[in-house]
C-alpha positions as CSV (number, residue, x, y, z in Angstrom):
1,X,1.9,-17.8,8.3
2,X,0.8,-19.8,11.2
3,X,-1.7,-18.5,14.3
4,X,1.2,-17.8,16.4
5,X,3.6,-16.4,13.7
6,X,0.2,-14.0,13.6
7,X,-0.4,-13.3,17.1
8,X,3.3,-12.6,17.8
9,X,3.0,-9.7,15.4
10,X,0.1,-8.1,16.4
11,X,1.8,-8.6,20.3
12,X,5.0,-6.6,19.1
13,X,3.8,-4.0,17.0
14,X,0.7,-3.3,19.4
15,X,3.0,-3.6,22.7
16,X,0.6,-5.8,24.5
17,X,0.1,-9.7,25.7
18,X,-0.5,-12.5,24.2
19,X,-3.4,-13.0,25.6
20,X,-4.6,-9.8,25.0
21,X,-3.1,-9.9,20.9
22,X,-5.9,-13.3,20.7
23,X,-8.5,-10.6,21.7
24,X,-8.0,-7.9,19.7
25,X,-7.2,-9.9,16.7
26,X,-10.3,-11.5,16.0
27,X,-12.3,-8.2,17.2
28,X,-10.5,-6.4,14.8
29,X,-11.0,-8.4,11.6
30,X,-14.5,-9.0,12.4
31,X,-14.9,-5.0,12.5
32,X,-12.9,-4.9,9.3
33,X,-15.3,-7.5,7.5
34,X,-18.0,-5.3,8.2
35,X,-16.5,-2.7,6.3
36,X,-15.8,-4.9,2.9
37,X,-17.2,-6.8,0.7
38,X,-17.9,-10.5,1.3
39,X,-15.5,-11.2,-1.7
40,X,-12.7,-9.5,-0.1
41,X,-13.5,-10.9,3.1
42,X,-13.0,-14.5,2.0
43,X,-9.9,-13.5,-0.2
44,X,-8.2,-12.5,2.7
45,X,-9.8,-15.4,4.7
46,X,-7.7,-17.5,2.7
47,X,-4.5,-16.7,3.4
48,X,-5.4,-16.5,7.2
49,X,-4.3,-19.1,9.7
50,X,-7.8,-21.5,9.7
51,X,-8.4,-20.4,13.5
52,X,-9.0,-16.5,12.7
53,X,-11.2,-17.0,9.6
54,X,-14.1,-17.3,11.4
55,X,-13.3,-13.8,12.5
56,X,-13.4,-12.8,8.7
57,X,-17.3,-13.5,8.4
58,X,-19.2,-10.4,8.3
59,X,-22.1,-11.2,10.5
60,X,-24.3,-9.0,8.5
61,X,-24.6,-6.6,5.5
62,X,-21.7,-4.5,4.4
63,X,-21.7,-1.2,6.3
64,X,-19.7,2.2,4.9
65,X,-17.9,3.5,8.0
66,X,-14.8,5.8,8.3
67,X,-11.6,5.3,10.5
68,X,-12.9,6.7,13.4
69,X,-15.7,4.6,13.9
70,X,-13.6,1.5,13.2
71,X,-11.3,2.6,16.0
72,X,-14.3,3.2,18.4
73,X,-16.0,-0.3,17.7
74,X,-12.8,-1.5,18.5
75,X,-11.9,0.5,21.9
76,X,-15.2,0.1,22.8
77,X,-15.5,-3.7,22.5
78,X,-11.9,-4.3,23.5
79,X,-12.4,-1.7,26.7
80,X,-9.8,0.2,25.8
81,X,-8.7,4.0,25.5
82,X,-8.9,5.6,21.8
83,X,-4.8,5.7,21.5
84,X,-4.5,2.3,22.6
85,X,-7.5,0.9,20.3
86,X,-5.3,2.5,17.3
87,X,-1.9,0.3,18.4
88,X,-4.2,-2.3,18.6
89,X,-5.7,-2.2,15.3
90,X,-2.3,-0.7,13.8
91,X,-0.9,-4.4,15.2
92,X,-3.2,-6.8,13.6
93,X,-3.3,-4.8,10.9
94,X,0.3,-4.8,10.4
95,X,-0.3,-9.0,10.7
96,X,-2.3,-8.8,8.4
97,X,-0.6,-7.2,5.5
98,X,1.9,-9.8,6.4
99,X,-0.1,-12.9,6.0
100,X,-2.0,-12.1,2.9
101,X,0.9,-9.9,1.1
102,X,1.3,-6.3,-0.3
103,X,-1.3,-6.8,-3.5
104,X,-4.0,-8.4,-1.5
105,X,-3.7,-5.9,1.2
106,X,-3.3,-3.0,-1.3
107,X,-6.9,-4.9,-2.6
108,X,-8.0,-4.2,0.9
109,X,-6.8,-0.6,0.9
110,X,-9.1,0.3,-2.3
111,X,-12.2,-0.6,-0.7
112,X,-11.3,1.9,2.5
113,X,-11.9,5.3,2.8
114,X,-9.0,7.4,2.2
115,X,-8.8,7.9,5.7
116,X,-7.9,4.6,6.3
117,X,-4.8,5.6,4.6
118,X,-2.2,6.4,7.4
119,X,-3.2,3.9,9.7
120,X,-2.8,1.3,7.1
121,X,0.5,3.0,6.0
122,X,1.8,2.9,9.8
123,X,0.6,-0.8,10.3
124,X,2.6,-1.7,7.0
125,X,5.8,0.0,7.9
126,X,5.6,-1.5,11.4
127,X,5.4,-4.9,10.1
128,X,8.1,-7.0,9.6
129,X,9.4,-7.9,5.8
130,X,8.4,-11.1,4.9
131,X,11.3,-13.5,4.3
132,X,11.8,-13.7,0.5
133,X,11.5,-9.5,0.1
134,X,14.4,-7.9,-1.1
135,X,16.0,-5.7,2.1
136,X,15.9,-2.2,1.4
137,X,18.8,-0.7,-0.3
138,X,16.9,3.0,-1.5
139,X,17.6,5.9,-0.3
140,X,14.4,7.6,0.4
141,X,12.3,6.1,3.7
142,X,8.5,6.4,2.3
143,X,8.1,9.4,4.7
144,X,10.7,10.8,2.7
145,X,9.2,9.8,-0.8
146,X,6.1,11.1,0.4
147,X,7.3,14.8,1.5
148,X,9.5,15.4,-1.2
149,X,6.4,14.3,-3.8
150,X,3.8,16.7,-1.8
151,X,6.4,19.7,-1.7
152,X,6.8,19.1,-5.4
153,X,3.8,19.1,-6.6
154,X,1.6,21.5,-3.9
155,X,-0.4,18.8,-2.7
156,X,-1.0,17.0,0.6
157,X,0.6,13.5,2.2
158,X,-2.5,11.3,1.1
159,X,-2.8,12.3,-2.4
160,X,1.2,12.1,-2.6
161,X,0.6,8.0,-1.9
162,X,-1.9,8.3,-4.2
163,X,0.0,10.0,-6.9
164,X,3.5,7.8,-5.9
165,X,1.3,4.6,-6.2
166,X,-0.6,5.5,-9.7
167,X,2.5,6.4,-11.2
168,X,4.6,3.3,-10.3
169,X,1.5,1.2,-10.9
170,X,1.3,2.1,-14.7
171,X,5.4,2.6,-14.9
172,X,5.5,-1.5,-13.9
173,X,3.3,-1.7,-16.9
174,X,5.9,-0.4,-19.1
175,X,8.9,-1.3,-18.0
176,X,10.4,-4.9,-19.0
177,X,10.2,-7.3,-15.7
178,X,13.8,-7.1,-15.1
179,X,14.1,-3.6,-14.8
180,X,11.0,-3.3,-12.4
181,X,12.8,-6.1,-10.5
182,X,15.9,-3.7,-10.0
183,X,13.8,-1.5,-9.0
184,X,12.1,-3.1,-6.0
185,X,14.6,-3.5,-3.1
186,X,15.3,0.3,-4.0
187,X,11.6,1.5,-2.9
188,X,9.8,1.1,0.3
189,X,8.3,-1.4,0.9
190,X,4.7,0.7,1.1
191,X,5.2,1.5,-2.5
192,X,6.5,-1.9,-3.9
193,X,3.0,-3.4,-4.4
194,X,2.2,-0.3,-7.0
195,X,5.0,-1.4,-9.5
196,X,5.0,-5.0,-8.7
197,X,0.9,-4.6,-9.7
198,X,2.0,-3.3,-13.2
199,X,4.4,-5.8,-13.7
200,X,2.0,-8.2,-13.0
201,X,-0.3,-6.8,-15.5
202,X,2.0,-6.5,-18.3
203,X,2.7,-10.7,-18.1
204,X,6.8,-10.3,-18.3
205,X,7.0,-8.0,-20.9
206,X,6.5,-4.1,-21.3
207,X,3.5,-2.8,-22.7
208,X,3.5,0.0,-24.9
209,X,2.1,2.8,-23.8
210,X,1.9,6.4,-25.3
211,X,2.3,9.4,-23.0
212,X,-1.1,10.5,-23.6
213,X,-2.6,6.4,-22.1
214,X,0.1,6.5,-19.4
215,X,-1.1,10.3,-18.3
216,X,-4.7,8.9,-18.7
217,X,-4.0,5.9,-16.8
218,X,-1.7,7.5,-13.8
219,X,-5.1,10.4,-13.9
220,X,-7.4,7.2,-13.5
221,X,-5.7,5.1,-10.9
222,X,-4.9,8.0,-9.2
223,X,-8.4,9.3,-9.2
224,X,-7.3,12.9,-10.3
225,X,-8.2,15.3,-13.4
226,X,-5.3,14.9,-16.5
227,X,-3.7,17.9,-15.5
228,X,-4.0,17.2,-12.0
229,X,-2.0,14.1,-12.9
230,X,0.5,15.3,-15.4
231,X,1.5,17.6,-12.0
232,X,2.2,14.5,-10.2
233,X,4.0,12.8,-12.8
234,X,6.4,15.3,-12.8
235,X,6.8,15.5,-9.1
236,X,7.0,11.7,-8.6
237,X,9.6,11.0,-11.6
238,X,12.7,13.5,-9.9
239,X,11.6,12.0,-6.3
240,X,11.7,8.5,-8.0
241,X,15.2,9.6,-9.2
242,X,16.5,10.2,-5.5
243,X,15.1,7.1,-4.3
244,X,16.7,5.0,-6.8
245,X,20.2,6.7,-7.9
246,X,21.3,7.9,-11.1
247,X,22.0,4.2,-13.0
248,X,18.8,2.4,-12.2
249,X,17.1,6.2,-12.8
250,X,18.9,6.3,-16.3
251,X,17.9,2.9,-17.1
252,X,14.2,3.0,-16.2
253,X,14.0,6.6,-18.3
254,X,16.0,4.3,-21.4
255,X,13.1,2.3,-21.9
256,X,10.5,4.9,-22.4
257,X,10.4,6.9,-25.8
258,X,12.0,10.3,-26.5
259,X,8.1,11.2,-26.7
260,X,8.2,11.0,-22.8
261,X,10.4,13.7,-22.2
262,X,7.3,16.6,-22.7
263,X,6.0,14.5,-20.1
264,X,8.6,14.3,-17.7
265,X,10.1,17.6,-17.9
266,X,10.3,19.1,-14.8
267,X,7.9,22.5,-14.5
């Protein structure tokens, strides 16, 4: 992505000027590199057009900081109200996730507080695919995946991501690349960089995994007690099966064991 290709976004999604777009975006990432790690900060450096890296250097030790004191630091240096400092951020943030790519953003996600969580989830869905991603063809928007996983299981919308993500994370583990690939242009495009992680993981073929590791693993990544997680599992599994119809559903089941079904039976 080039300066302008960035700029433009962060102008759209933010509803303000070019000029103004320029501001905000280098305000913004310099706030965000206060709140990560130097590592991160150069990772996402990288894939950054060479005129807003600069922007990426922290300017001084890491600081821990939650959402609403981003957002101030960035009203109150950009003069503007609170509402408009969120479309701001929500912009270049959405430019972001653009230029460096779902599993580098989702890198920066897990060194945020949780939340973080809906602004990055807003800046992500108001960001425009990038050119090679599959359209969307599911049938469940990730609002939709997201209520129907938190009525489900009795939980609320941010540990619903959480739960959606760890479970499609270590699925992509054990599923064979091609049928993770179906998969993709069925999800949303918030939850694509969960399996596609997996996948990556697994190096083109599916690991084997015994219900007891994959529980363990979704309980881990998730950040939740066992039993906490086996809940999820079987609120994510029917949602996933809404999202994705009944063939590519049948298929992704036929590649786990019959020692599953315990797992996935629906309480």
């Amino acid at each position: 992505m080039d300066y302008q290709d960035f700029i433009t976004i962060v102008e759209q999604v933010a509803g303000i000027s070019d000029k103004e777009a320029e501001q905000v975006s280098c305000l913004t990432l310099r706030t965000l590199a206060r709140r990560i790690t130097v590592g991160e900060a150069e990772d996402l450096g990288e894939r950054l057009p060479d005129a807003l890296r600069p922007c990426l250097e922290p300017g001084g030790p890491s600081e821990k900081f939650h959402v609403d004191e981003f957002l101030r630091r960035i009203a109150e240096q950009a003069g503007a109200a609170p509402e408009a400092a969120e479309r701001q951020a929500r912009g270049v943030l959405a430019a972001l996730w653009r230029a460096v790519g779902s599993e580098e953003f989702d890198d920066l996600r897990s060194q945020l507080p949780k939340d973080f969580s809906p602004l990055l989830d807003a800046a992500v869905a108001a960001a425009p695919p990038p050119e090679d991603e599959p359209p969307f063809t599911g049938n469940l928007s990730y609002d939709a995946f997201l209520d129907r996983v938190a009525e489900r299981a009795g939980i609320d919308r941010d540990r619903a991501a959480r739960a959606a993500e760890a479970v499609l994370d270590i699925l992509g583990l054990r599923l064979s690349a091609s049928q993770a690939e179906d998969l993709i242009p069925l999800l949303p495009l918030e939850l694509r960089a969960a399996l596609r992680r997996g996948e990556a993981r697994s190096r083109g073929g599916s690991v084997p995994l015994s219900p007891d590791v994959f529980l363990r693993d979704v309980a881990r990544r998730a950040g939740v007690t066992r039993a906490e997680a086996a809940k999820d599992v079987r609120a994510v599994f029917p949602v996933l099966r809404e999202a994705i119809g009944e063939k590519e559903y049948h298929d992704t089941i036929a590649q786990l064991p019959g020692e599953y079904r315990p797992l996935l039976k629906q309480g």
